[in-house]
Phi, psi and omega in degrees: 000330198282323200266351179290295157001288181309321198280283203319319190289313188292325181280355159286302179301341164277322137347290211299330211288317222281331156320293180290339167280308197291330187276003183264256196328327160271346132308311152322323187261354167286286180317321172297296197302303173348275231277338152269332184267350183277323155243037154289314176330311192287320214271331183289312191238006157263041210276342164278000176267330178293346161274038189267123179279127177299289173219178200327300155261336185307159178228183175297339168297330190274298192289333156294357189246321188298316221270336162300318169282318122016294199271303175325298140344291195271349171285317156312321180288307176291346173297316196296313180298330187288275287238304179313307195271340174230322199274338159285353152283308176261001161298317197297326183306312184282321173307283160354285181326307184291343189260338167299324199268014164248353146292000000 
């Protein structure tokens, strides 16, 4: 009965890690895809507005294109912080769990 315990605690903590990725990670790859394909989209049928000019040769394409490479960036960055501040406490947890409930 005690190692059934062991199994049930690890497989809850491993839930909880894989729970918090999906409710982290799939808003992030939601935002990612928008922002890419939102501007293949613009950039395929929308092409006198990306050439609409900003400041002198920048045009609007350019700068949508800077803010994708931006975007990417700054979605790599908040991860790297999530993943420090929650997925690695509970990874560490859930490893943990499992190797008590495999002695």
């Amino acid at each position: 009965m005690r190692g059934d315990r062991r199994v049930e605690a690890a497989h809850a903590a491993v839930r909880a890690l894989v729970a918090a990725k999906i409710r982290f990670l799939l808003p992030m790859t939601i935002i990612y895809i928008v922002g890419y394909v939102g501007l293949t989209v613009v950039a395929g049928f929308a092409k006198d507005v990306m050439a609409i000019k900003i400041v002198g040769p920048l045009n609007i394409g350019f700068a949508l294109i800077a803010l994708n490479y931006l975007l990417s960036w700054a979605l790599a960055l908040i991860y790297e912080r999530v993943a420090n501040r929650v997925f690695d406490p509970l990874s560490a947890a859930a490893a943990e769990s499992v190797r008590g409930a495999v002695r």
